[in-house]
One Martini backbone bead per residue (centre of mass of N, CA, C, O) as a GRO file, in nm:
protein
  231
    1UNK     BB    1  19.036   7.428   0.165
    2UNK     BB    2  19.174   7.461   0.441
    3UNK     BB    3  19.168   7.270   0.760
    4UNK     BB    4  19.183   7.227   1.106
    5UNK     BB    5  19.239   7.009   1.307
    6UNK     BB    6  19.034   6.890   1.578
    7UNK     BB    7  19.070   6.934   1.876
    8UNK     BB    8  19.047   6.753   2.137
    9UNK     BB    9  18.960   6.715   2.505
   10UNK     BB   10  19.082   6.696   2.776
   11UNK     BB   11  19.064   6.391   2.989
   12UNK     BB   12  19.006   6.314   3.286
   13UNK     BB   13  19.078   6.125   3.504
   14UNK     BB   14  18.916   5.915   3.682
   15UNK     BB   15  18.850   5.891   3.998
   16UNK     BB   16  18.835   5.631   4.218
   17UNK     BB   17  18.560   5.548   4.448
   18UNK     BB   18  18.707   5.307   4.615
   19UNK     BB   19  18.849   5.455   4.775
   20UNK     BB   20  19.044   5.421   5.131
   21UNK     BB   21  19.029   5.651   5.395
   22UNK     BB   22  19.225   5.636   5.651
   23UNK     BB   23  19.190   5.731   6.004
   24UNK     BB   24  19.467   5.539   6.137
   25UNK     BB   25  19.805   5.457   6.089
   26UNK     BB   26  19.897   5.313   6.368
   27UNK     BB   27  20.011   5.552   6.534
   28UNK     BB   28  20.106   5.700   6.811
   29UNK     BB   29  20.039   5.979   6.988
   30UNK     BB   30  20.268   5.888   7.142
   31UNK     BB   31  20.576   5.821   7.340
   32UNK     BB   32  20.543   6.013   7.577
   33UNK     BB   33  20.446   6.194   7.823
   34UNK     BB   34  20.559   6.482   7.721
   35UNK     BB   35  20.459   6.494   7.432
   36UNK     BB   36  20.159   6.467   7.502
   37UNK     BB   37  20.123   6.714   7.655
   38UNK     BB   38  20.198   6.919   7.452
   39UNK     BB   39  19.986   6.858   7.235
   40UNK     BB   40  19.738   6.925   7.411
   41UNK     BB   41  19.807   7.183   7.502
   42UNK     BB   42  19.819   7.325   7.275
   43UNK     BB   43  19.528   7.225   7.149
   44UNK     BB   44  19.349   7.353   7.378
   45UNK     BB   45  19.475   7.652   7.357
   46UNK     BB   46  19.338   7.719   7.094
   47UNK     BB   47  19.093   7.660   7.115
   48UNK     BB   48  19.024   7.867   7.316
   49UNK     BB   49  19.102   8.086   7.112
   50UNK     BB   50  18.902   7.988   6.894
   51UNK     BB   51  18.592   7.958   7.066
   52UNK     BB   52  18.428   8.169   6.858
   53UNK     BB   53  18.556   8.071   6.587
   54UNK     BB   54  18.349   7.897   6.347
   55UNK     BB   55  18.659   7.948   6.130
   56UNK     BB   56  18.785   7.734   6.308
   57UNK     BB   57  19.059   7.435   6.290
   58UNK     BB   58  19.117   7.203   6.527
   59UNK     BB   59  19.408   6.954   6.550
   60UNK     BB   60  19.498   6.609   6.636
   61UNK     BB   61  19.667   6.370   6.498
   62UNK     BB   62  19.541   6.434   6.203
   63UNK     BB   63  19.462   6.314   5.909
   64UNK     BB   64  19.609   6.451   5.601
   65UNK     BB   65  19.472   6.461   5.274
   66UNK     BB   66  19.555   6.639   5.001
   67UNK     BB   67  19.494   6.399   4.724
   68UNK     BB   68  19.331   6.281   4.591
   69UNK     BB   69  19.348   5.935   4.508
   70UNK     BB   70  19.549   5.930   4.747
   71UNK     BB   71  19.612   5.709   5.052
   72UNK     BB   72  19.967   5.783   5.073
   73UNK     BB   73  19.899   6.089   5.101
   74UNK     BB   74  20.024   6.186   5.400
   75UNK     BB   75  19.958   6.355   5.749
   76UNK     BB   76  19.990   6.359   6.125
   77UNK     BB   77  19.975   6.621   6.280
   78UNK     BB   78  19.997   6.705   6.610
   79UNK     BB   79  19.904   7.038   6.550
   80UNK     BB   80  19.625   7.206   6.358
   81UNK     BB   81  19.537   7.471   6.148
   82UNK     BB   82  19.229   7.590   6.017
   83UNK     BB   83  19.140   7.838   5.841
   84UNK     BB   84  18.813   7.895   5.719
   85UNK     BB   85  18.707   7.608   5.852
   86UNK     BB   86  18.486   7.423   6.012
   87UNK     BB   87  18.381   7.295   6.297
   88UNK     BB   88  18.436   6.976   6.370
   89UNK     BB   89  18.415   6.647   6.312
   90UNK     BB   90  18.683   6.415   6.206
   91UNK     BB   91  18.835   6.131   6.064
   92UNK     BB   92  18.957   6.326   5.867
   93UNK     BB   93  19.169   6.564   5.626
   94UNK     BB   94  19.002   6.643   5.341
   95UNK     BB   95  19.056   6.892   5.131
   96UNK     BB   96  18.845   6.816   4.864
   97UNK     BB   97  18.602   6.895   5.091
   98UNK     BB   98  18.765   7.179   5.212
   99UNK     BB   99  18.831   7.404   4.975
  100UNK     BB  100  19.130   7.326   4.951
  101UNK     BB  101  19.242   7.380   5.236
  102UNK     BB  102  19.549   7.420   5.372
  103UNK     BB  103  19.708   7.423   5.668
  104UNK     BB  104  19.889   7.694   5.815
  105UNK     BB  105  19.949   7.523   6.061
  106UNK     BB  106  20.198   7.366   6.259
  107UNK     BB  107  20.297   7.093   6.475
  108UNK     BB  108  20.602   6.940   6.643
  109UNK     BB  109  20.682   6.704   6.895
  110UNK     BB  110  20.959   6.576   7.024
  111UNK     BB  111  21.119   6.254   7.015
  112UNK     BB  112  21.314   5.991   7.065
  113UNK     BB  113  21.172   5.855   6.788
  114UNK     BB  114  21.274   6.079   6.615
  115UNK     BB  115  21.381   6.085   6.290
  116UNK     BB  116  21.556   6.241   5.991
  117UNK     BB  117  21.396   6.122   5.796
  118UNK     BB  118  21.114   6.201   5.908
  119UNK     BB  119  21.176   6.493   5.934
  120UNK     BB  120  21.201   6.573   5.614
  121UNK     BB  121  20.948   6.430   5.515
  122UNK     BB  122  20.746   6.662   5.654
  123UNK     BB  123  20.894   6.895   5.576
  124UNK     BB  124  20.834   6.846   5.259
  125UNK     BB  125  20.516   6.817   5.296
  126UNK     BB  126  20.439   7.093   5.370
  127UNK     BB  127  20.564   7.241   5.195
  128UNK     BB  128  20.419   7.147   4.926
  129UNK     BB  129  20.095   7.152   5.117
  130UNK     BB  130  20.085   7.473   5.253
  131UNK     BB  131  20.237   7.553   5.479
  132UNK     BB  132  20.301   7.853   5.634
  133UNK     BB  133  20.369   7.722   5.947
  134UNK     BB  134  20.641   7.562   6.131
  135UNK     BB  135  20.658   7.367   6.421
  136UNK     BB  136  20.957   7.231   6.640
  137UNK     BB  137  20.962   7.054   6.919
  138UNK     BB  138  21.221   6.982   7.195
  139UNK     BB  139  21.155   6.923   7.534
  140UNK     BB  140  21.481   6.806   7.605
  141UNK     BB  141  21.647   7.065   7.482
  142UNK     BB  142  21.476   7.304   7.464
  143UNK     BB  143  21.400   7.351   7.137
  144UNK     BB  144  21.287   7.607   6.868
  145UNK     BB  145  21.174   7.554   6.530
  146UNK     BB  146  21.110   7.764   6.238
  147UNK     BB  147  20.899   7.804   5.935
  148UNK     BB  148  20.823   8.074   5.678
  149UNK     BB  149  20.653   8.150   5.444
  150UNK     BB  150  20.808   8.231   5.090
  151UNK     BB  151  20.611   8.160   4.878
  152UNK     BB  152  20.740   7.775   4.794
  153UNK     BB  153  20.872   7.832   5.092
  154UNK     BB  154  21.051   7.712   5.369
  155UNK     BB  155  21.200   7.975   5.594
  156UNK     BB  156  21.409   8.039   5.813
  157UNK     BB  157  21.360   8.145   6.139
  158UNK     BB  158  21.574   8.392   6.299
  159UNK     BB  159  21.422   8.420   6.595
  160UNK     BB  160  21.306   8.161   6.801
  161UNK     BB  161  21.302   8.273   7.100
  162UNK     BB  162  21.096   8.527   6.974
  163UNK     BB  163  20.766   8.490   6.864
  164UNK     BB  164  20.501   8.591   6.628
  165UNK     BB  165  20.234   8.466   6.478
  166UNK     BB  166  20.059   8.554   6.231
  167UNK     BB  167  19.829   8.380   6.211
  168UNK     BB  168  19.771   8.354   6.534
  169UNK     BB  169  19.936   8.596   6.774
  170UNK     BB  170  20.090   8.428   6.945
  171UNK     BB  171  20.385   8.355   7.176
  172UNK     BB  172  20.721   8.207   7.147
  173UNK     BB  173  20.913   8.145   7.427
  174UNK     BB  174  21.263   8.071   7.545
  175UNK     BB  175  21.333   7.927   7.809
  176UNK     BB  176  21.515   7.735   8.038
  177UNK     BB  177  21.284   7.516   8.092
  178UNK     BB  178  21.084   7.625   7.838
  179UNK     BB  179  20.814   7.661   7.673
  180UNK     BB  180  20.656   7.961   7.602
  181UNK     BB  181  20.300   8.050   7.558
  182UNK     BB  182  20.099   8.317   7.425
  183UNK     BB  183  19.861   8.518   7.406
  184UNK     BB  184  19.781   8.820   7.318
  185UNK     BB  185  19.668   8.925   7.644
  186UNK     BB  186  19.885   8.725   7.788
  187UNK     BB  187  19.799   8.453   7.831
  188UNK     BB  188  19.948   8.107   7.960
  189UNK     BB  189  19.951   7.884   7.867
  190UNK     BB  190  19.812   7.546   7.982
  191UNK     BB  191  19.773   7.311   8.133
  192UNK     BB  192  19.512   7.091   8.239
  193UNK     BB  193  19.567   7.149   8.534
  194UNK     BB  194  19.591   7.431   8.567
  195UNK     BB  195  19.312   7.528   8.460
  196UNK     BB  196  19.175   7.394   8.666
  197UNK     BB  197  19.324   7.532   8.924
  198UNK     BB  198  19.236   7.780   8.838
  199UNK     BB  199  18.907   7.738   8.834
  200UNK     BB  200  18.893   7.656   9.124
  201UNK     BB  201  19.032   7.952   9.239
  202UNK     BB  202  18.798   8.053   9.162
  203UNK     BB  203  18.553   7.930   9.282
  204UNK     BB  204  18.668   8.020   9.578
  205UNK     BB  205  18.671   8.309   9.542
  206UNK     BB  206  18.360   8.332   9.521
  207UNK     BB  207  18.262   8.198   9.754
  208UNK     BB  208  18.375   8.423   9.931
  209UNK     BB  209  18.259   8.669   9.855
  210UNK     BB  210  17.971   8.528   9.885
  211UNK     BB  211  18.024   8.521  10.223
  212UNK     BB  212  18.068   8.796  10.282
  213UNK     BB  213  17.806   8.904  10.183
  214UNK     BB  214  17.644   8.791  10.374
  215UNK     BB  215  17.799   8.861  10.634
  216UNK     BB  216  17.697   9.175  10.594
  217UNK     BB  217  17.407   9.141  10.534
  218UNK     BB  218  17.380   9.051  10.878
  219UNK     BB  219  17.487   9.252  10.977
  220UNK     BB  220  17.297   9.467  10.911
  221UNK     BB  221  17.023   9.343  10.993
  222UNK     BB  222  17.153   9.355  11.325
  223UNK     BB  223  17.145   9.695  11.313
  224UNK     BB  224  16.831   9.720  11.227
  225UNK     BB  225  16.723   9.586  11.491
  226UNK     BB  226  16.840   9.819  11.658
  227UNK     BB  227  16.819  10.106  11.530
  228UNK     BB  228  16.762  10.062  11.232
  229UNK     BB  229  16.796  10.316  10.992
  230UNK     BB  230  17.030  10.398  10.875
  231UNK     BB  231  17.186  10.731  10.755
   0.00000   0.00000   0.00000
């Protein structure tokens, strides 16, 4: 009787332990201040949008490898989101030890030092490892270019003057001056020093009305002390 010969089960190559995924590719987190402003501004009013979600981890700068075993497939995006991973510090973001989670929205503003080279290999690199909305903001041209997943592919937005973000809720509108981010409550992002003045403008008004009511009720008390109890 003839028999089969035994097929051996294919062997994953091991991936080499000893592999070292650096934390700083040593490029400056931007070229000039307004590409920084921009990256903290869109960056940290996120973290506010998203600072009750324990499953929400927002990040600047930070390198991501998507895979395993090769510490040259990376991008470190000016800003990105990642939805169901929790919030925590980190040094990069590895995805296979992130349940392979690839970040769903990323932001990119440009400098007079980004060349077009450049940005077709980010752009090919989103689209390859798995990015849903991926925008590009232009704060000198102030121009704003978005591209959302399809299938296996990012095809451009058509309407990027008024759009929102599936995945955020941001809403995101092309001013005449600059580009204008809402929170879905309708709140518009603020850079750090408008929240700060914001905050403060709130403690001060608060800080009147505490001393409008202490005057209220010193005055009550001296006419309490002159007629008694008012009925």
């Amino acid at each position: 009787m003839n028999t089969l010969p035994q097929v051996e089960p294919a062997i994953e190559p091991a991936i080499p332990s000893n592999i070292v995924y650096p934390d700083s590719d040593g490029q400056p987190m931007s070229d000039n201040t307004k590409q920084f402003r921009w990256i903290v501004t869109i960056k940290e009013n996120l973290e506010l949008l998203f600072a009750n979600r324990e499953d929400v981890f927002v990040a600047g700068d930070l390198l991501w490898y998507p895979v395993e075993g090769s510490n040259t497939i990376r991008q470190a995006p000016d800003v990105m989101v990642v939805m169901n991973r929790p919030k925590g510090d980190r040094g990069s973001y590895k995805q296979w030890n992130e349940d392979n989670v690839a970040p769903q929205v990323v932001f990119e503003i440009l400098s007079p030092g980004n060349r077009l080279a450049e940005m077709v290999k980010k752009f090919k690199f989103y689209e390859r490892y798995g990015v849903q909305e991926y925008y590009v903001y232009d704060p000198d041209d102030i121009e704003l270019t978005g591209w959302l997943r399809t299938e296996s592919e990012l095809e451009g937005i058509s309407n990027s003057l008024d759009w929102v973000s599936p995945a955020l809720g941001i809403r995101l509108i092309m001013g005449q001056a600059e580009l204008e981010i809402y929170r879905p409550d309708g709140q518009k992002f603020l850079t750090f020093l408008e929240l700060g003045q914001r905050a403060e403008s709130e403690r001060q008004r608060a800080e009147s009305e505490r001393q409008r009511a202490e005057s209220a009720e010193a005055l009550l008390a001296r006419y309490r002390e002159q007629f008694g109890e008012l009925l």
